[in-house]
LOLOLO-794879 format. One line per 8 residues: number of its first residue (from 1); their letters; for each residue z, x, y of C-alpha. Coordinates in nm, 3 decimals, m for minus. Each point is the difference from the previous one (the first is absolute). Layout:
BEGIN
NUM) A) Z X Y | ...
end
This chain:
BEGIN
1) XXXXXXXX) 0.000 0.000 0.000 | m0.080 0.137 0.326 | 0.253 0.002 0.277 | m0.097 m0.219 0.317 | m0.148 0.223 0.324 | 0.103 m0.167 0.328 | m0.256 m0.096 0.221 | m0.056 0.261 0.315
9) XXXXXXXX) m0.168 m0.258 0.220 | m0.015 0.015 0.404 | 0.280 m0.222 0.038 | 0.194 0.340 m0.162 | m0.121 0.221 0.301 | 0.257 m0.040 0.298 | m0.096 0.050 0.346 | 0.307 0.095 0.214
17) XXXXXXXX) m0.013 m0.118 0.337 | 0.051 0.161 0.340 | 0.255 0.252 m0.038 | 0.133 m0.126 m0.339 | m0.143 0.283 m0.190 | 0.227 0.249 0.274 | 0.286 m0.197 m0.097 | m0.069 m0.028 m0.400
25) XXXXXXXX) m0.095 0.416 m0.010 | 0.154 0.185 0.336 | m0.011 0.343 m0.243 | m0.353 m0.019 0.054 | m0.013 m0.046 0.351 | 0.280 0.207 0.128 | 0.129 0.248 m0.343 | 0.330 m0.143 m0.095
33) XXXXXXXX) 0.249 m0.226 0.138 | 0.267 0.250 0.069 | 0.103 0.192 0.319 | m0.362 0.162 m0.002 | m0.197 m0.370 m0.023 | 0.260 m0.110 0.258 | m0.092 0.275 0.237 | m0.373 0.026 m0.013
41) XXXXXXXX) 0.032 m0.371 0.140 | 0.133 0.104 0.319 | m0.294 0.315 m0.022 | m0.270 m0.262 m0.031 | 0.069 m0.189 0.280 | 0.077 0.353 0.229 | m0.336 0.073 m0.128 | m0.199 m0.269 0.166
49) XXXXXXXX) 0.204 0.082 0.318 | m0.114 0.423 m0.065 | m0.364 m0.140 m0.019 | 0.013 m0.131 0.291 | 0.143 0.284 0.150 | m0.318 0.240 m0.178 | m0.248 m0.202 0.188 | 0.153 0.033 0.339
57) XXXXXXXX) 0.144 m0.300 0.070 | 0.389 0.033 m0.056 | 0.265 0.255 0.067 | 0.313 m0.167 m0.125 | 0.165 m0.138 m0.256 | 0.361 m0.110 m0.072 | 0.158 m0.035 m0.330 | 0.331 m0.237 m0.010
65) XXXXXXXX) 0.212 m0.005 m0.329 | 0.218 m0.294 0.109 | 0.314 m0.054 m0.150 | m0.065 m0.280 m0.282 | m0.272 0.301 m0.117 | m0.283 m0.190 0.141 | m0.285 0.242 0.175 | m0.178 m0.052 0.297
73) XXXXXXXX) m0.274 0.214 0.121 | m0.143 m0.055 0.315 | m0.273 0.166 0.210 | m0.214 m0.006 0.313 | m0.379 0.044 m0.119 | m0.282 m0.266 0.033 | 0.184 m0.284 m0.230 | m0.124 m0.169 m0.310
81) XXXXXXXX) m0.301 m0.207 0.058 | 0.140 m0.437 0.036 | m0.359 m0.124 0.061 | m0.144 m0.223 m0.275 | m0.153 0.240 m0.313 | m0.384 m0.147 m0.104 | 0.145 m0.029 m0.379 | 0.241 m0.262 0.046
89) XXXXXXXX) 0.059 m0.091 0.388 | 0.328 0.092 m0.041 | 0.170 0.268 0.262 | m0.091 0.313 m0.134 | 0.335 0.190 0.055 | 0.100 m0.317 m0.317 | m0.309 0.154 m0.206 | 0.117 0.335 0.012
97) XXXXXXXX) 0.388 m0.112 m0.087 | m0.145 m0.225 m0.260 | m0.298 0.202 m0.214 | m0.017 0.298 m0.213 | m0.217 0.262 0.225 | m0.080 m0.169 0.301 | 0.045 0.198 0.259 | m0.206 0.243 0.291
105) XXXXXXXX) m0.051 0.271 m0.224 | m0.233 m0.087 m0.288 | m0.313 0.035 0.257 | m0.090 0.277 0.272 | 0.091 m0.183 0.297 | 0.341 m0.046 0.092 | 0.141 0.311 m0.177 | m0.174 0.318 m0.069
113) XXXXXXXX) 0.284 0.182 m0.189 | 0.238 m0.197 m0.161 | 0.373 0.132 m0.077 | 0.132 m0.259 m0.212 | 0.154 0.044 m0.346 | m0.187 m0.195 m0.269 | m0.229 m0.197 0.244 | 0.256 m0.336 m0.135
121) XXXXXXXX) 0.092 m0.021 0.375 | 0.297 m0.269 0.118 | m0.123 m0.304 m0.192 | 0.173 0.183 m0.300 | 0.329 0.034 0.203 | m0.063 m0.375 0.074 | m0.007 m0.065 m0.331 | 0.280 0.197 m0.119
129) XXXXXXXX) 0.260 m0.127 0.320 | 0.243 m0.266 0.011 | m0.188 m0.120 0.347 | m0.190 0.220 0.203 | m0.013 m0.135 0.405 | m0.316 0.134 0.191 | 0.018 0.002 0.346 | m0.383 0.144 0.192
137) XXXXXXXX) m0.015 0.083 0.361 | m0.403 m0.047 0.096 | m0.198 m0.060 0.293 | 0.343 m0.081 0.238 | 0.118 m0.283 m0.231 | 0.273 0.029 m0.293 | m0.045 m0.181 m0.349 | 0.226 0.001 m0.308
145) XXXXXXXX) m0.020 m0.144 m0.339 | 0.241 0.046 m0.300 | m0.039 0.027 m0.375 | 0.161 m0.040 m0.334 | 0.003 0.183 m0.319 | m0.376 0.044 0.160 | m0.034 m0.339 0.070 | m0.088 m0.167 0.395
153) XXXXXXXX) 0.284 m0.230 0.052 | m0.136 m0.022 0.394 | m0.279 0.016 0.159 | m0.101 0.263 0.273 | 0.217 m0.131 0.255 | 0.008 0.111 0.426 | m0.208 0.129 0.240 | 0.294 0.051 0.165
161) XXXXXXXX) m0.105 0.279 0.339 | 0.071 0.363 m0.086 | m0.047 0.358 0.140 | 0.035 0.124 m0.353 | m0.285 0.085 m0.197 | 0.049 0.108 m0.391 | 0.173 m0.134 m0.299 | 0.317 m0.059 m0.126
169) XXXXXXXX) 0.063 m0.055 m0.377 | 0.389 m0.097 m0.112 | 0.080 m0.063 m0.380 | 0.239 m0.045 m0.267 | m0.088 0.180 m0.376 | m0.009 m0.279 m0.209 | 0.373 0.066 m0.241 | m0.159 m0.126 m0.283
177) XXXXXXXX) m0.259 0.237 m0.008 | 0.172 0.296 0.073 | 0.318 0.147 m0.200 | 0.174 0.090 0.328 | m0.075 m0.035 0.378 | 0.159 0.236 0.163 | m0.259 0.241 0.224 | 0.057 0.423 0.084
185) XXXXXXXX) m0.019 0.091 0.343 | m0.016 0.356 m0.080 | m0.274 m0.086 m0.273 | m0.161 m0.237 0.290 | 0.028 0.297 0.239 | m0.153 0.244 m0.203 | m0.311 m0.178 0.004 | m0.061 m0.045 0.333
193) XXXXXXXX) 0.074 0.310 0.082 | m0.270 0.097 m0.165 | m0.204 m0.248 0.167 | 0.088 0.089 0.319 | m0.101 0.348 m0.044 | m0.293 m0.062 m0.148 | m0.132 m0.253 0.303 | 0.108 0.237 0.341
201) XXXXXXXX) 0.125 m0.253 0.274 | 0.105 m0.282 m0.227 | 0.367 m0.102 0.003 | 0.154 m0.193 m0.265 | 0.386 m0.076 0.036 | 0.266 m0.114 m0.314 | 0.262 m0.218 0.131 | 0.247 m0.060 m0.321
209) XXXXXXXX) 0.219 m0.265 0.147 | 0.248 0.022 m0.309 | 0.103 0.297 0.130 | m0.052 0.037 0.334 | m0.250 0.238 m0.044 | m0.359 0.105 0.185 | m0.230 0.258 m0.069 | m0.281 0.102 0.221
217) XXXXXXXX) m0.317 0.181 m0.076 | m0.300 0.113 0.234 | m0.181 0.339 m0.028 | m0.272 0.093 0.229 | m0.034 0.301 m0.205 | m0.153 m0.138 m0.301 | m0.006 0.270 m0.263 | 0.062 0.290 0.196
225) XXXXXXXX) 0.355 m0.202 0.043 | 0.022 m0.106 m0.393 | m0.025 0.378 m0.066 | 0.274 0.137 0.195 | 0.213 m0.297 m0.112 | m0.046 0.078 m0.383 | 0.044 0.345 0.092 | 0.290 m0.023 0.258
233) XXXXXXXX) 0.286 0.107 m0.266 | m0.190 0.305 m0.092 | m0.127 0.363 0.148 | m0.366 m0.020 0.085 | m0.209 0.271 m0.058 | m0.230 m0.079 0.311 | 0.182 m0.220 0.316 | m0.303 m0.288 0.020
241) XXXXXXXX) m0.151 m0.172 m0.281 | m0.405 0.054 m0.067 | m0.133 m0.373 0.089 | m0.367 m0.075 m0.115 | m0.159 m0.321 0.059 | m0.393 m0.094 m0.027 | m0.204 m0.318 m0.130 | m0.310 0.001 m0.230
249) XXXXXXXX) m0.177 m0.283 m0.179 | 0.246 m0.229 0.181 | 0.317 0.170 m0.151 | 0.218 0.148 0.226 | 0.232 0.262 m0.109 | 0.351 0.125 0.166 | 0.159 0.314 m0.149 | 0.315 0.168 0.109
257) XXXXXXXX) 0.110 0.353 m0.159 | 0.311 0.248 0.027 | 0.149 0.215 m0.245 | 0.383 0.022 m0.022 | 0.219 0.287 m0.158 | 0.077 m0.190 m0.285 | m0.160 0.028 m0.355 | m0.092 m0.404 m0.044
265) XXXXXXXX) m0.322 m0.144 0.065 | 0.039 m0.372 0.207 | m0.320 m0.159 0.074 | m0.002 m0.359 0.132 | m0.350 m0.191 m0.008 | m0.130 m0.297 0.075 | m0.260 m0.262 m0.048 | m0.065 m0.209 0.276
273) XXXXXXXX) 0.385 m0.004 0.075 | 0.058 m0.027 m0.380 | 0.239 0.247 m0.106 | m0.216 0.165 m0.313 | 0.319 0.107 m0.198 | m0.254 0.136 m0.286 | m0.232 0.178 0.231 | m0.393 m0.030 m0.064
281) XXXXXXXX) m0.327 0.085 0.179 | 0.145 0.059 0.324 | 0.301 0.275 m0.102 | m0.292 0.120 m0.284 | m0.225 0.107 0.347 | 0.258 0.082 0.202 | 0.116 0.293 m0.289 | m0.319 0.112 m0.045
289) XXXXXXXX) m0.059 0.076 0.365 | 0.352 0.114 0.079 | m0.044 0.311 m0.267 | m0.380 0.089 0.098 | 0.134 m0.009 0.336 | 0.252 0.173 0.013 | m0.156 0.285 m0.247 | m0.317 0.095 0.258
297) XXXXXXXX) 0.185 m0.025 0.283 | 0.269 0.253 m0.136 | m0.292 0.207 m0.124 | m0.184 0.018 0.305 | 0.358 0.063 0.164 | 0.082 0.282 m0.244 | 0.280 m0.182 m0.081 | m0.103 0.036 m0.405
305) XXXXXXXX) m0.209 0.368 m0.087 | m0.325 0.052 m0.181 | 0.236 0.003 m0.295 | 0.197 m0.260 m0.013 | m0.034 m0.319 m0.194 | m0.119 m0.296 0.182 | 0.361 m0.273 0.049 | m0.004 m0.295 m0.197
313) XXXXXXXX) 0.104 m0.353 0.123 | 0.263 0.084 m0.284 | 0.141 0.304 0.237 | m0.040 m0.174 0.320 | 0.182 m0.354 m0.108 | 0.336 0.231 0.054 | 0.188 m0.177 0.356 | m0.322 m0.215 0.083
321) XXXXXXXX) 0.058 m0.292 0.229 | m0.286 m0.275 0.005 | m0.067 m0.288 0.153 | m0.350 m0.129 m0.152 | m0.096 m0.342 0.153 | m0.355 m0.164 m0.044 | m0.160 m0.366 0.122 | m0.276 m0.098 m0.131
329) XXXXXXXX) m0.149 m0.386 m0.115 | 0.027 m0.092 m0.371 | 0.256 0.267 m0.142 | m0.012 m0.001 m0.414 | 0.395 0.030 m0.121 | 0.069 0.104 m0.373 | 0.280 0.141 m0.162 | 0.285 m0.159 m0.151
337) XXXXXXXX) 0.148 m0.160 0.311 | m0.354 m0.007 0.200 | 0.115 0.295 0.213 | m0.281 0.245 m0.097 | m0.294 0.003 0.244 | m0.306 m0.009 m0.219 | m0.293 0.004 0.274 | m0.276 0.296 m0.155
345) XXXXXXXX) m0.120 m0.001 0.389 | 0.327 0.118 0.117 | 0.045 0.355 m0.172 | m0.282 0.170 0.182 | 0.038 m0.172 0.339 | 0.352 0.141 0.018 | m0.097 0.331 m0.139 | m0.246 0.035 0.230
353) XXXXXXXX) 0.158 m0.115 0.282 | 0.327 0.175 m0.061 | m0.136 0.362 m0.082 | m0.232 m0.002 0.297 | 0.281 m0.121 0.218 | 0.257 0.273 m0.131 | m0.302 0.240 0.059 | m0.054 m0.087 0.388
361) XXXXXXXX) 0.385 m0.013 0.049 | 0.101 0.309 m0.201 | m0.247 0.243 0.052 | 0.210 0.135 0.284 | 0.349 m0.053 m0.151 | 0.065 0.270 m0.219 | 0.355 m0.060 0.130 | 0.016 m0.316 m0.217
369) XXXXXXXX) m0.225 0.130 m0.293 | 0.205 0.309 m0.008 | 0.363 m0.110 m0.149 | m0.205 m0.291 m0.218 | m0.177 0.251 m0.203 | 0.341 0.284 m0.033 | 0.134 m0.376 m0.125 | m0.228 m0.083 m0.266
377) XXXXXXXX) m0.040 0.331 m0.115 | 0.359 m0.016 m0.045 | 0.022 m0.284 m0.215 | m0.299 0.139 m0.226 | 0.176 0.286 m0.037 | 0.343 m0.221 m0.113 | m0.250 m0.217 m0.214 | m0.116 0.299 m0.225
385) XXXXXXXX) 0.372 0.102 m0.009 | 0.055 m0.340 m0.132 | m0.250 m0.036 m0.202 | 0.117 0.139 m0.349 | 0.364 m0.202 0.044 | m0.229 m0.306 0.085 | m0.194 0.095 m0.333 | 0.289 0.032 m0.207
393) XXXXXXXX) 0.193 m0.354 0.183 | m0.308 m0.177 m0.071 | m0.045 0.081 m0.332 | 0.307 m0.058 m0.093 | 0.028 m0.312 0.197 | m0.372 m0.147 m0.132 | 0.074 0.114 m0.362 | 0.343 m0.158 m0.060
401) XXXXXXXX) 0.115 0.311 m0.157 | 0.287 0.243 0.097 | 0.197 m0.317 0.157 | 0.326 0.157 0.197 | 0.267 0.045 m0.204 | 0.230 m0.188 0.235 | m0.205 m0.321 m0.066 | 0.150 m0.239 m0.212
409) XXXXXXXX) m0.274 m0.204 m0.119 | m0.034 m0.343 m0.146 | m0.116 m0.070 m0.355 | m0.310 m0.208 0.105 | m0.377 0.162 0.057 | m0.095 m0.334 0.207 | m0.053 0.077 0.355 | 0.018 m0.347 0.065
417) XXXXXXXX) 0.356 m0.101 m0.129 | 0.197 0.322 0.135 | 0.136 0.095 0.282 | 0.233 0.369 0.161 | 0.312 0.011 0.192 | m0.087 0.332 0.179 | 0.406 0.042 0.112 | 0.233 0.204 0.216
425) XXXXXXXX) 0.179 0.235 m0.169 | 0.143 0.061 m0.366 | 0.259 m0.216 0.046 | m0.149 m0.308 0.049 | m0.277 0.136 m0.263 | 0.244 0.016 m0.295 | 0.082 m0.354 0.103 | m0.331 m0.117 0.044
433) XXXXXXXX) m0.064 0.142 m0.340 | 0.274 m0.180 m0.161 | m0.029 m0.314 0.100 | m0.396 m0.060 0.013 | m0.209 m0.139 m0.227 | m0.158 0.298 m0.165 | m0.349 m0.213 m0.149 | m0.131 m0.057 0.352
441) XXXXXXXX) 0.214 0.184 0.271 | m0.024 0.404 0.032 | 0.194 0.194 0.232 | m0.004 0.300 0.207 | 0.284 0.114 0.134 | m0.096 0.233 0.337 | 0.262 0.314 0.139 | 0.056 m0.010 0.334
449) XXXXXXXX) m0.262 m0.033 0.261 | m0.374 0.004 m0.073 | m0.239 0.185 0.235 | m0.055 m0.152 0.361 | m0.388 m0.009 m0.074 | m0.071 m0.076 0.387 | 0.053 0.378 0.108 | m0.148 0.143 m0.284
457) XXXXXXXX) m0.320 0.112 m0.125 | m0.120 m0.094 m0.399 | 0.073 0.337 m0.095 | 0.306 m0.021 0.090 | 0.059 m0.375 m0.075 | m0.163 0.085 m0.402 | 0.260 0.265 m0.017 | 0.282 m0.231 0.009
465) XXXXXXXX) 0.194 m0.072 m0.311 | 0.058 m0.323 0.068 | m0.268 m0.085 0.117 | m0.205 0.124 m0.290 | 0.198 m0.187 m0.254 | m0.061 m0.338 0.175 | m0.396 0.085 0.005 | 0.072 0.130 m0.395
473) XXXXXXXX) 0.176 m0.322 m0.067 | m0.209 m0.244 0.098 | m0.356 0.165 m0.065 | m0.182 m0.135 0.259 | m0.073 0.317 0.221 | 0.031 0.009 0.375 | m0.276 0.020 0.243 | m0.316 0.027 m0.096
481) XXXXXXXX) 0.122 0.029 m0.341 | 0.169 m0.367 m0.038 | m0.138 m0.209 m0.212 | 0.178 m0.334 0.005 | m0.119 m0.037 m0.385 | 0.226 0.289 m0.113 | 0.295 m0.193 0.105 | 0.275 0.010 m0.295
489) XXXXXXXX) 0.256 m0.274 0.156 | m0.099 m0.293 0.175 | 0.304 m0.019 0.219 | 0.170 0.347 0.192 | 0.284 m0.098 0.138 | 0.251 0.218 0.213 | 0.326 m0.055 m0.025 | 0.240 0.201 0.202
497) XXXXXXXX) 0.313 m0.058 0.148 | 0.106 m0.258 0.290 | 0.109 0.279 0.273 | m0.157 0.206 0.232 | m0.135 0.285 m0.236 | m0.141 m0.253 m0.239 | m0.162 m0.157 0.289 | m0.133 0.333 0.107
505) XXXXXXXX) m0.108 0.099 m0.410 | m0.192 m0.339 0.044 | m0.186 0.071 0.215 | m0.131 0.340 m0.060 | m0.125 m0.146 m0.290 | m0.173 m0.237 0.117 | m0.128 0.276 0.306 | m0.155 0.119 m0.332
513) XXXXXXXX) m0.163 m0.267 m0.187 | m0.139 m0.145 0.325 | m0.160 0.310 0.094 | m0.100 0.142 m0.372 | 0.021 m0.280 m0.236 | m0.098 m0.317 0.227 | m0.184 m0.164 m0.270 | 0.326 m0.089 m0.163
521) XXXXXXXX) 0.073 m0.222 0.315 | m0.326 m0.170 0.080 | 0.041 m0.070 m0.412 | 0.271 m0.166 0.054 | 0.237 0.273 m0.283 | 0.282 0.126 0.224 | 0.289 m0.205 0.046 | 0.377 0.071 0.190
529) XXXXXXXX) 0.305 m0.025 m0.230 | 0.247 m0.209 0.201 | 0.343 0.053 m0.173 | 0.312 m0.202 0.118 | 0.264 0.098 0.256 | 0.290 m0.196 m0.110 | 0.163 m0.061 m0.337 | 0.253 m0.256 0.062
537) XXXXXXXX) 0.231 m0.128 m0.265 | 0.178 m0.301 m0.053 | 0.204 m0.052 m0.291 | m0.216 0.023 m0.240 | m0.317 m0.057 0.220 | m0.178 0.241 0.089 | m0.301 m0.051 0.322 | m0.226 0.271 0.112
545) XXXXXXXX) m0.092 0.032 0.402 | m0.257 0.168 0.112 | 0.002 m0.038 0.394 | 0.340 m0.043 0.249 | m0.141 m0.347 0.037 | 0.014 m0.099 m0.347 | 0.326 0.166 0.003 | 0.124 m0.170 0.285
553) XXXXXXXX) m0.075 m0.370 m0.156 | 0.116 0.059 m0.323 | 0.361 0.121 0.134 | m0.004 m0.349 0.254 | 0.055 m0.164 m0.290 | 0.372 m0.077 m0.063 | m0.073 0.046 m0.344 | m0.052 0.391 0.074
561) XXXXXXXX) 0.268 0.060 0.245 | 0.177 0.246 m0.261 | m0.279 0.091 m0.139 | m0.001 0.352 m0.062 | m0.292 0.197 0.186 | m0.186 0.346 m0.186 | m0.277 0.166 0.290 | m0.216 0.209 m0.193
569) XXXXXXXX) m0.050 0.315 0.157 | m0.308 0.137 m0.237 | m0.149 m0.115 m0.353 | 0.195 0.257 m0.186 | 0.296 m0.215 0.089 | m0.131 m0.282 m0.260 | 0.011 0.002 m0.325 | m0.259 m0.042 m0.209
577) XXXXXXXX) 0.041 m0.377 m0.061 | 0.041 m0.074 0.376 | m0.291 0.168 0.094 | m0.267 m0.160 m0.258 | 0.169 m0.334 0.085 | m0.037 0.040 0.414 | m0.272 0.245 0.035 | m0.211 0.056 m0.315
585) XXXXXXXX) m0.028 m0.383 m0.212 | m0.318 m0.131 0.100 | 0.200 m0.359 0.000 | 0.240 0.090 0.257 | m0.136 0.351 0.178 | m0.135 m0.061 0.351 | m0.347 0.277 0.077 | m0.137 m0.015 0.328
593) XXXXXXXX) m0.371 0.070 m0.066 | m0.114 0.303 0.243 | m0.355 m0.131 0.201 | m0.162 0.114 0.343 | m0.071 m0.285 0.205 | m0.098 0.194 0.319 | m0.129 0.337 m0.049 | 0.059 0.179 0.308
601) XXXXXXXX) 0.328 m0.108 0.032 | 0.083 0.138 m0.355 | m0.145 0.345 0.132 | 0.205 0.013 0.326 | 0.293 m0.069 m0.153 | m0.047 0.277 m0.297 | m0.084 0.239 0.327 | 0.289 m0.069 0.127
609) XXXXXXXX) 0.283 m0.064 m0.237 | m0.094 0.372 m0.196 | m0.231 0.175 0.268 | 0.072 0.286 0.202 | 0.120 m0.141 0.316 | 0.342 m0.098 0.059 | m0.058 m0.224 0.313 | m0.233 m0.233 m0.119
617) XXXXXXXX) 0.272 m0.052 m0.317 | 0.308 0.008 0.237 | m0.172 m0.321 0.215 | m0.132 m0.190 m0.366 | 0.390 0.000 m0.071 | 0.173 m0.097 0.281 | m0.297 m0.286 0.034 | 0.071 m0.064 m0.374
625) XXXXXXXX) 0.358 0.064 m0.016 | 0.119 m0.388 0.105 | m0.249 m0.090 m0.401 | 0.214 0.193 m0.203 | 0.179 m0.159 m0.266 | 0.273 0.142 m0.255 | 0.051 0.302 0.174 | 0.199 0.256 m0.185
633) X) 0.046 0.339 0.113
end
């Protein structure tokens, strides 16, 4: 007997109306509906605002978090078109709150670059709000109409008289779409920044009215300003940045350059205000023309002999500072999170632009040539030191043989299913040893404090013990070498202690894996131990604490009063037992997973935090200090 086949007729095929689909799929539309979905809302609608801004015709915009989390973002360009659209009759400012891709920039006309996201534009923030309230200021008059859940609940309503001209959008994330609405003015801030560098004379403010709190930004410098401001916590070989614009093929290019005294390579680029995380075409150009640059001009400069070997972009990455910012019409995004500019045209306009430009401008500037080339011949020279320890870390690392001895493994081969505590001290090791569970959970207990990798050179950084036993460990090589399919443990976790040096061990390692091992972040493997403060016993009950807050309402309860109260002043301090059941069971543990929302901001504070300056690190805490939690010295 054969079993029935249900009929697949047109009645199955749905058809999801207006912004329904946004609603039913907002992944698809705006990546996920955490804290990075929420935020690219608020980018989307600054966006349309920048646009207008690129074409001429506004020069600020103002940002409100207000305090029941709802955004505003207001600015003074030309103001969405209200008169009738030809499709429908309806005002088109509804149209382009109401449909998929309607908007000014899907012809020639009214934009000729374009600097928003995903091209969704606000109708997807329509669609994903609790209301959204529209308010446009056009030809002297005022007219307002308000939405829900995407929805017109009012028409376009004034014509009130005005001396305002732009557009002010004010919404509400929708709470069941999004796990938690609660917006990052330093995440919100990092943006625009960036935006207001990369568009001279445009000012965009923050005003975070839960706090009190307004930030300001407005560079007529453009690049040459975004340099020095990436660079201002470090010791520039050469006092004013190398700026190189042009425009070919109607792709304009902006380039800023300055090399620092410090051994990391930080280049920023960007795709029609995108921030290209990955890279592509444009930073691919922009290499290739920095190193045949830089090699004839030190040639004809005498800078490098006859004999010497030309400098590869490998030697001259050493302290490079870059700003890399291209406009052009249709970008082409790939890469895992559509950060990769994929434009073929692109490579060869910014090589050719950028080498002919570094030509004209250095050809008599041997002053700035000079300490770049001493520079990168330094770091070839600490590369081929390097280069037999590299050899023996990565094979070691790649092959999964000659493990570290002080690596307690776990019995299962599964990538997948296991996980290492990478730990302070033997202490808390021998604990950690004892009281995980060996078929999944490894651990590698760590003496004293690894290598600040931010004032050293590979070299030196490969000649670390430590350090070499974490790349041994977990076999995925650094650099270059990483390959995110060696991985032996899907989870590293660091564990140290609540206090001050834990704090500090914490964060050199993660000064290390963000600068030499970032695949494990944007893979989502590395992950913050968070192990209680408190033990406090009553009786026979025992409760675990791991803030002063929680501390502070468990003891209001009467219950507690005599309660008696256990601060833990490291992990060597539990035993075994305690710390699997607060720290280590996958049931109870808290991890905080480690991820880089805003690049930049990541960089500056790794700069500053283990850099050379003191200053710059003196100011970050005494901004900072009024954050700190659980402070124990």
């Amino acid at each position: 007997m054969t079993a029935s086949v249900p009929l697949y007729t047109a009645k199955d095929i749905q058809v999801l109306e207006g912004l329904e689909a946004v609603r039913r799929r907002p992944g698809m539309y705006i990546g996920d509906t955490g804290p990075r979905g929420l935020h690219h809302l608020v980018y989307e609608v600054v966006d349309n605002s920048v646009d207008e801004a690129i074409g001429g015709y506004c020069n600020e915009i103002n940002v409100v978090i207000h305090p029941d989390e709802s955004i505003s973002v207001t600015d003074n360009g030309r103001g969405i078109p209200i008169d009738p659209h030809p499709s429908n009759g309806r005002p088109a400012s509804e149209v382009v709150l109401t449909t998929l891709h309607a908007g000014g920039k899907f012809d020639s006309g009214a934009y000729k670059v374009s600097g928003g996201l995903h091209g969704v534009g606000v109708s997807v923030v329509n669609g994903l709000s609790e209301w959204l309230e529209m308010t446009v200021y056009k030809n002297g008059k005022e007219w307002s109409q308000r939405f829900e859940k995407g929805i017109p609940v009012t028409d376009l309503e004034g014509g009130i008289d005005t001396e305002l001209s732009g557009t002010r959008i004010h919404f509400m994330p929708d709470e069941d779409i999004f796990e938690e609405i609660i917006f990052s003015a330093d995440l919100l801030s990092g943006r625009f920044r960036e935006m207001a560098f990369l568009n001279p004379g445009l000012r965009i403010s923050l005003e975070d009215l839960r706090h009190e709190k307004r930030y300001d930004f407005h560079y007529e410098g453009g690049i040459k300003a975004f340099v020095a401001y990436v660079n201002k916590d470090k010791s520039t070989l050469f006092p004013d940045p190398v700026i190189i614009t042009g425009e070919r093929e109607e792709i304009s290019v902006d380039v800023g350059i300055q090399y620092n005294d410090g051994y990391l390579e930080r280049i920023f680029a960007f795709a029609n205000l995108i921030h290209t995380l990955e890279g592509g075409t444009h930073v691919s150009g922009f290499r290739t023309a920095l190193t045949r640059a830089i090699n004839e001009i030190a040639r004809r400069n005498k800078i490098l002999r006859d004999k010497d070997a030309n400098l590869t972009g490998e030697d001259l990455k050493e302290g490079l500072t870059a700003i890399i910012s291209v406009k052009l019409r249709e970008p082409q995004f790939e890469g895992q999170t559509k950060t990769k500019l994929g434009n073929s045209e692109v490579k060869g306009i910014v090589d050719s632009i950028v080498y002919e430009e570094m030509l004209t401008q250095l050809e008599d500037q041997p002053q700035i040539v000079k300490p770049v080339v001493e520079k990168a011949i330094r770091a070839r020279q600490a590369r081929d030191a390097a280069k037999k320890a590299r050899e023996l870390v990565r094979k070691s690392a790649l092959s999964g043989m000659n493990l570290p001895g002080k690596l307690a493994d776990c019995s299962s081969r599964n990538p997948e299913n296991t996980e290492i505590y990478i730990v302070e001290g033997e202490s808390a090791g021998g604990s950690a040893k004892q009281g995980r569970d060996r078929s999944f959970q490894a651990i590698l207990p760590l003496r004293g404090k690894i290598l600040n990798v931010e004032k050293a050179r590979i070299d030196k950084i490969l000649s670390n013990n430590e350090i070499r036993t974490i790349i041994q460990a977990l076999g995925c090589g650094i650099t270059e070498d990483f390959d995110i399919t060696k991985l032996r443990y899907n989870k590293i976790i660091i564990m140290t202690d609540a206090d001050v040096d834990g704090a500090h061990i914490s964060t050199l390692l993660l000064t290390f894996f963000y600068r030499y091992m970032q695949g494990l972040i944007e893979n989502g493997n590395l992950y913050l131990g968070h192990p209680p403060l408190y033990r406090v016993q009553r009786g026979k009950t025992i409760n675990y604490c791991y803030s002063d807050k929680e501390l502070r309402k468990l003891m209001d309860d009467p219950e507690f009063k005599k309660a008696t109260v256990q601060r833990y002043k490291g992990l060597g301090e539990m035993n075994p037992d305690q710390l699997w059941e607060t720290t280590m069971d996958p049931q109870n543990r808290i991890l905080k997973k480690i991820e880089v929302e805003d690049a930049m901001a990541v960089d500056e504070y790794f700069s500053i935090l283990m850099g050379d300056k003191v200053e710059p690190r003196r100011e970050f805490i005494v901004t900072h200090a009024h954050e700190v939690r659980n402070l124990d010295v």
